[in-house]
N, C-alpha and C positions, 0 to 999 in steps of 0.2 A: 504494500500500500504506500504508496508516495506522498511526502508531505506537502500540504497545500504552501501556497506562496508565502504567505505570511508565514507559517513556520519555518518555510526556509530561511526566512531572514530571522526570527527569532534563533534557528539554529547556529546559523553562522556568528550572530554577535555573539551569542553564549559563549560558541567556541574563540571568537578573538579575543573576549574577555576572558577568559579561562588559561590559552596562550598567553598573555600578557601578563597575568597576573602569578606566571609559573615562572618565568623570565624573570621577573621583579623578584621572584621568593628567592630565586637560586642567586641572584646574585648579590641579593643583603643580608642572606641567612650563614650561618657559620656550616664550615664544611664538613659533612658528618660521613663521610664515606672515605674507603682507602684507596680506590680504584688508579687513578693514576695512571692508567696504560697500561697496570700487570698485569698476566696471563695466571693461570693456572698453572702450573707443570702438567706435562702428560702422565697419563695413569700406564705407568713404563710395568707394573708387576701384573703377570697373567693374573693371576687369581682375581683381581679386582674386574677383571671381563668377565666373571663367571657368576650365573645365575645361581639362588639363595639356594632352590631345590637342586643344582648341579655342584655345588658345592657341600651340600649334606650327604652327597650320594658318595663324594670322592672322600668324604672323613668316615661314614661305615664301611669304607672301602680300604680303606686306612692308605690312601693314595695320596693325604695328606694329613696332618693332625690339624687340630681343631686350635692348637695352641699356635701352631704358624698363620692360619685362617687369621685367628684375632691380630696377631702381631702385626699381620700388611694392613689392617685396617687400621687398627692404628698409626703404623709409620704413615697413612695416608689422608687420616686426620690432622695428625701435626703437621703434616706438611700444606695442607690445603686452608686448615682452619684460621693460621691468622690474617689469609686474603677475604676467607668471605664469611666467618664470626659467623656459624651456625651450628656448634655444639657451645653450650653457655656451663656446661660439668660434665666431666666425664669418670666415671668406674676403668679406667684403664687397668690399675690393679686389679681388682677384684675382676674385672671381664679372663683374664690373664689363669687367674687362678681357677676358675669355674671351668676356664678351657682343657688346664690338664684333666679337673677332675674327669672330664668328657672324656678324654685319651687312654685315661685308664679306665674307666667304665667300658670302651669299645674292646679294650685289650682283654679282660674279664669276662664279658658277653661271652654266652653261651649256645644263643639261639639263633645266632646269624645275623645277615642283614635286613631279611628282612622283619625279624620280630622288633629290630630295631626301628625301618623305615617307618612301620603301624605304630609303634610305642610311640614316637620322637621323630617325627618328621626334620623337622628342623635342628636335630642334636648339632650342638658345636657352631652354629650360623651366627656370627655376628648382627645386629641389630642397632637401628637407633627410635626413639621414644621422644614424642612433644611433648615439651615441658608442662604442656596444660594437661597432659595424663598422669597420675598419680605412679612415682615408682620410688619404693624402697628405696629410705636411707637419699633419695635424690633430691635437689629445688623443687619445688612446686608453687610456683609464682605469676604464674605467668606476665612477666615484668611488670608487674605491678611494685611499683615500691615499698607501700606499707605491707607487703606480703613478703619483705625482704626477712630472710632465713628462714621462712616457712619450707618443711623436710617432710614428706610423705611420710605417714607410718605405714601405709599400705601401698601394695599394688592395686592398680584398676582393673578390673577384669579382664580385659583383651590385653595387656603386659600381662598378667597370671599368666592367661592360657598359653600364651607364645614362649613365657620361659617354664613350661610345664612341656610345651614341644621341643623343649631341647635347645631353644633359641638363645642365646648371649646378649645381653643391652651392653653397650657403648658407653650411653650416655643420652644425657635428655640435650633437646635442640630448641632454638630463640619461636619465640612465638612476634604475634603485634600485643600492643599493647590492652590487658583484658582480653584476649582472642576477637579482637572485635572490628578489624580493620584490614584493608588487602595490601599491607606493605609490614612484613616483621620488625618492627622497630620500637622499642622502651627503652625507658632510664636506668635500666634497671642492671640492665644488658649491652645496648646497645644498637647497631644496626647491624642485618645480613643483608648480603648482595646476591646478586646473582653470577654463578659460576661461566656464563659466559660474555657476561660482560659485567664486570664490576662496581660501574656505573648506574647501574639500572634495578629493579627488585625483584625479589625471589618470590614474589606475593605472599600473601598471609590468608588466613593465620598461621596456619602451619606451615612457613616461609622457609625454618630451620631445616625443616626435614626436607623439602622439595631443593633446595641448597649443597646440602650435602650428599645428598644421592645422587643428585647429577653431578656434584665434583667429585665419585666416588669414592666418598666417605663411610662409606653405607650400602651396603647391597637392598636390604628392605628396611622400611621403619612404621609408622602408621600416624596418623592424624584425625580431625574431627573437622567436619563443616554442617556448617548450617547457613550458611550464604556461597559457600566456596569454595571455604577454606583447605579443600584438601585438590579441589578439580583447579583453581589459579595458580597456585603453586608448582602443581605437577604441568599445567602449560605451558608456563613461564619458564619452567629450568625441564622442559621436556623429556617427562618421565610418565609413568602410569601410576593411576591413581583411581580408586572407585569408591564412589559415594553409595552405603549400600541402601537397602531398602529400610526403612527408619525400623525400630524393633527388634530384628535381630541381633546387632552387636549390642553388647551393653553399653552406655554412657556415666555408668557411675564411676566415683571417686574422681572427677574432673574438675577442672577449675578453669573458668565460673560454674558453678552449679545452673542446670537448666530449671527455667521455672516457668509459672506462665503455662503456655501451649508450647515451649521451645519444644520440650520432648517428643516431639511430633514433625519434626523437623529437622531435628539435628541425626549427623552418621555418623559414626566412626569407619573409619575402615583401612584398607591397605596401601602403602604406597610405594612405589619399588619400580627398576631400573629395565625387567625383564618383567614381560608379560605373562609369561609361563608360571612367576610364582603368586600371582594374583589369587586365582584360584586356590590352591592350598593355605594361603597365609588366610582368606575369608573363612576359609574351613576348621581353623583354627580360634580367628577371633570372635566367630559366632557359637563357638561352642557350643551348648545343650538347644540352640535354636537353628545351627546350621541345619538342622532335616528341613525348614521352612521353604527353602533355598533349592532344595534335591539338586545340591550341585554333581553328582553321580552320572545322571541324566545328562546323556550326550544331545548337541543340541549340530541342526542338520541347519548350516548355513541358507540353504538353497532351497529349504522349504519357509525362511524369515520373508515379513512381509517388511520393505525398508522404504525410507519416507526420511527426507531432507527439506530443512528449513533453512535458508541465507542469513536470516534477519528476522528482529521483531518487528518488523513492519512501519518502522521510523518515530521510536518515542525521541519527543524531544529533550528527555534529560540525561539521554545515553551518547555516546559518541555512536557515529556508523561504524558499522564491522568493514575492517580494513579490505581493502583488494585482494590484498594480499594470502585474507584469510578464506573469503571467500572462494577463489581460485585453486585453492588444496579443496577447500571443502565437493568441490564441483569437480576434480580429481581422485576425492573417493568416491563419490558416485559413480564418473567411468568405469572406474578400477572394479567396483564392485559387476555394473552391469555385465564388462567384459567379461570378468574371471566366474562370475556365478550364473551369467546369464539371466538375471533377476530383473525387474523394473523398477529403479529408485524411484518413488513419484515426488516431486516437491509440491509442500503444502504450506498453508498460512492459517493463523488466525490472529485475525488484531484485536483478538485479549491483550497478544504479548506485549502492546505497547505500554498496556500498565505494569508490567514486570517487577518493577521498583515500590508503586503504589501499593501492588499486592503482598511484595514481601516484608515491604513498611508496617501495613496493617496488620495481618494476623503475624507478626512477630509483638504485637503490643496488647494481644487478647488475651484473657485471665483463663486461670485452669477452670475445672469443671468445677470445682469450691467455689468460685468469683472472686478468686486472687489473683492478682496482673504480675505481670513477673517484675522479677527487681530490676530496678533503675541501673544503667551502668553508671552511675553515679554514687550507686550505692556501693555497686562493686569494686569501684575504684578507690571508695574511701577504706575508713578506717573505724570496724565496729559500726556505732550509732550515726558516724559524721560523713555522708555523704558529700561527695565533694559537689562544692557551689562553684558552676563555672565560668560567671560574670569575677569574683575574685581570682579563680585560674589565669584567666584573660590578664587580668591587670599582673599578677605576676611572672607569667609568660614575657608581657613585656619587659618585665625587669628582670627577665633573667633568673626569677627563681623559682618556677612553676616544675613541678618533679614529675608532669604528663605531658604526653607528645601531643602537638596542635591536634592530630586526629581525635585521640583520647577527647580532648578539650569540648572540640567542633560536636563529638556526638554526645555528649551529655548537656551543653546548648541547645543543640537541638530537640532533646527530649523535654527541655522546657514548654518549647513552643509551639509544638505539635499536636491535633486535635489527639482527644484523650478516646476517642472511641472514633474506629473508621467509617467510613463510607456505606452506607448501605448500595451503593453503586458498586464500592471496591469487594464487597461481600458477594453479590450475584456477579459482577465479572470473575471473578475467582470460579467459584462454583461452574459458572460454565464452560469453563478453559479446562476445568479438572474435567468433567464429562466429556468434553469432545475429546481429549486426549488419551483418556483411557479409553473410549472406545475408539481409538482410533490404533492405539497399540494391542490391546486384545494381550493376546499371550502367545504373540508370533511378532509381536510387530518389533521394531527396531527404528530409532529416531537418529537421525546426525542431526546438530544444533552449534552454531560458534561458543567456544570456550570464555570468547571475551572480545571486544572490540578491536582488539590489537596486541601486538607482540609483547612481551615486559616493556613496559615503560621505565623512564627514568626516575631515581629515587626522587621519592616526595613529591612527583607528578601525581600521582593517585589524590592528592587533597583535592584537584582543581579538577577531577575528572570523577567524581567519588562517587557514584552511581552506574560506572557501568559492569558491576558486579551485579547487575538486575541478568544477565545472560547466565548466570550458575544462580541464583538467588531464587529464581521462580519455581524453580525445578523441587528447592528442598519444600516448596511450603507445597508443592503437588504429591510430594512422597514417591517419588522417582527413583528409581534406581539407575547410575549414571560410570560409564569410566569413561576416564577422561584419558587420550591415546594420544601420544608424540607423531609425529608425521615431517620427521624433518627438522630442517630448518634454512631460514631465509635467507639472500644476498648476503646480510649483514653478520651472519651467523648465529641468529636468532631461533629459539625454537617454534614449531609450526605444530599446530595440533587440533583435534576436534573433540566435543562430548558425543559419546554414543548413549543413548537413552532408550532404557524398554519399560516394561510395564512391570507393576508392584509385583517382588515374588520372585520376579525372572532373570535378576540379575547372572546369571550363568550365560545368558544370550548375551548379554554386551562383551563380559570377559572372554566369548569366543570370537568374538569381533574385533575385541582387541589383540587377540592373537592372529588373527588371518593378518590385521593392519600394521602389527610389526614385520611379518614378514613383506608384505608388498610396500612398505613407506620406512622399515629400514628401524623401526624402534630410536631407541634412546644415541643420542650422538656424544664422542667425547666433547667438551668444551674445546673451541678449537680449532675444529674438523670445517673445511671448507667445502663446503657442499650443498650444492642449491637444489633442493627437493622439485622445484615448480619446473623445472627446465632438465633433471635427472632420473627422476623416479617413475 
């Protein structure tokens, strides 16, 4: 749907004032990144090419120990981590020592490899963990300040089950601040970059994790979204990532605590370098609710019905989806028709222009009691004292404000926002969610853009701070989503698209994401010169 005239021009000045006002920030703001022209080093040690499940298979194999496994990860964090500041603690000892115990466990085993592979899938596999998941003995802050020395007593459920499969934690990885924003950045902490260009963001919330795996730091780690946070990340530093179907993974022991209707919305799920370990690592962190999933259940590409969307049909508070993105996107379609013989149909509905609106609203509707969730204001403060952020404001200007403008902007905002939605924004929703699942069924398959544009440059996101409505809409449909690397651009930027199916089904996008690694080439080193639009 094309915007009428006058929104063109409404759009255009947005965007020149939005430009100009990015320009002004970068050049009177103090320099918060270490970018500078450096590169990454190349990831020179094989093992670090090797997928989670391909490297559990070579340690019950004893092709390798599980104690060398952790050591390259490490020598590969220290070497990575003071360019792009995305592990914020690390268990290096103690990852170290749990690894012999695994060496000697396989040396003792009795029953082979495979009572080992069913036991402990993942025995001895290195691992990293976002700081907003609770882990043993680790931070759990998520750069919030007054949460400064706050130490998990407990694991989170999905850390339990994955160091009960035999898995290793590293260490926990930078979030944004309160998990509440698409740029990993606190005071708390610090700022991450992105691995392939320094300059630019890793997205958030889970910014750490999506950072580190693409500088492989990390073979798998996991994250949580409920606007994104796990599908930006993994586009930006071009990895895989799925958003699972809400219920299954568990959310507890996390920080923020979900309140409100959040729990209805938010995922947890996998995030990792190799498509192949997608699958097993959901199988793990869904634990006693993986049977919901019948991930078992082989799924027949060629009998999916698949359906491509460009664009949300031109809201005016998003940016357009770039050419760029576009053009991959309309390249997996080819790709598919070709190799499957299938009919991509492309469809629209201009729901999606309120995408932002709808995510706005029912993320502010009370639980089923008639309790709204807590303020990030509340969550930012400390105890009873939520933070007031007309006082922030003044001490931001002075230089002593201990939250990031983001932080700031959205508890401002919560000021001044109607306290109950739209009765407009309630049946647009409502009918977006029915044409959509009846439009996926329990065959269908969705391509949808991951985001307007390639990672942006850090602290771009303030002036652009809504075009997370493209992953946003999706959590409050209860979608199930991965989100799949496809490259990357001239610039050597990562390329990618969200694959989307219907509630339940997510086993059909993870197979999607596996055909789309092999035909678009999966995850790239940082680095790698190689133009997907013009090679693949």
């Amino acid at each position: 749907m094309a915007l009428s005239g006058m929104e063109s021009l409404q759009k255009w000045l947005f965007d020149a004032v939005a430009g100009l006002l990015f320009l002004l920030f970068r050049l009177l703001s103090r320099r918060t990144t270490s970018g500078g022209g450096k590169k990454l080093p190349p990831t020179a040690h094989p093992l670090l090419k090797v997928s989670a499940t391909q490297l559990a298979r070579k340690i019950r194999r004893r092709e390798v120990s599980s104690v060398e496994v952790v050591q390259v990860y490490i020598d590969r964090i220290q070497e990575v981590n003071p360019l792009i500041n995305a592990v914020v603690k690390d268990r290096f000892s103690a990852a170290l020592q749990e690894a012999a115990q695994v060496d000697k466990l396989i040396d003792e085993e009795a029953g082979g490899e495979d009572v080992l592979e069913h036991r402990l899938p993942f025995l001895g596999v290195p691992f990293s963990v976002k700081e907003s998941f609770g882990l043993q003995g680790m931070p759990f802050t998520t750069g919030i300040i007054s949460r400064r020395g706050t130490v998990a007593v407990a694991d989170a459920p999905p850390v339990a089950l994955m160091k009960r499969a035999g898995a290793i934690p590293l260490g926990v990885t930078n979030t944004s601040e309160g998990c509440m924003w698409s740029e990993s950045h606190n005071h708390l902490y610090g700022i991450t970059s992105n691995p392939y260009d320094l300059e630019r963001v890793p997205g958030g919330s889970s910014g750490g994790e999506g950072s580190l795996l693409a500088a492989a730091g990390a073979v798998i780690g996991m994250g949580s979204d409920i606007g994104g946070s796990i599908r930006m990340p993994c586009f930006f530093n071009g990895i895989f990532g799925h958003k699972t179907t809400p219920g299954v993974v568990s959310n507890d022991n996390q920080y923020p605590p979900f309140t409100g209707r959040h729990a209805e919305y938010v995922s947890s799920g996998p995030m990792c370098r190799y498509a192949e370990d997608l699958l097993p690592m959901l199988r793990i962190m869904a634990g006693p609710n993986a049977h919901m999933l019948s991930l078992s259940k082989r799924v027949e590409m060629k009998k999916l019905r698949f359906f491509t969307i460009p664009d949300d049909g031109g809201c005016i508070l998003t940016s357009p989806v770039s050419e760029e993105l576009k053009r991959i996107q309309r390249k997996v379609v080819e790709r598919l028709e070709a190799d499957l013989g299938v009919t991509v149909q492309e469809v629209h509905f201009p729901e999606l222009r309120y995408s932002f609106q709808i995510w706005n609203a029912f993320m502010t509707l009370p639980d089923k009691d008639g309790k709204p969730p807590d303020s990030f204001a509340k969550v930012l403060g400390e105890a009873d004292r939520p933070v007031w952020p007309l006082w922030e404001i003044l001490k931001r200007v002075m230089g002593k404000s201990e939250h990031t403008v983001a932080a700031i902007g959205l508890t401002f905002v919560e000021k001044i926002q109607a306290s109950k939605p739209s009765t407009f924004l309630i049946q647009t929703k409502e009918k977006l969610q029915k044409e959509m699942e009846e439009l996926l069924g329990t065959d269908g398959v969705l391509l949808y853009p991951s985001h307007t544009r390639v990672a942006p440059k850090h602290h771009h996101p303030l002036f652009r701070p809504l075009d997370f409505a493209y992953t946003g809409i999706l959590n409050i449909l209860g979608l199930p989503v991965t989100q799949c690397p496809l490259g990357l651009n001239e610039e050597g930027l990562p390329l990618g698209v969200q694959v989307v199916t219907g509630k339940l089904q997510d086993r059909q996008s993870l197979t999607v994401a596996l055909y789309l690694e092999k035909a678009f080439g999966g995850w790239r080193e940082p680095g790698t010169n190689y133009n997907t639009l013009t090679s693949a």
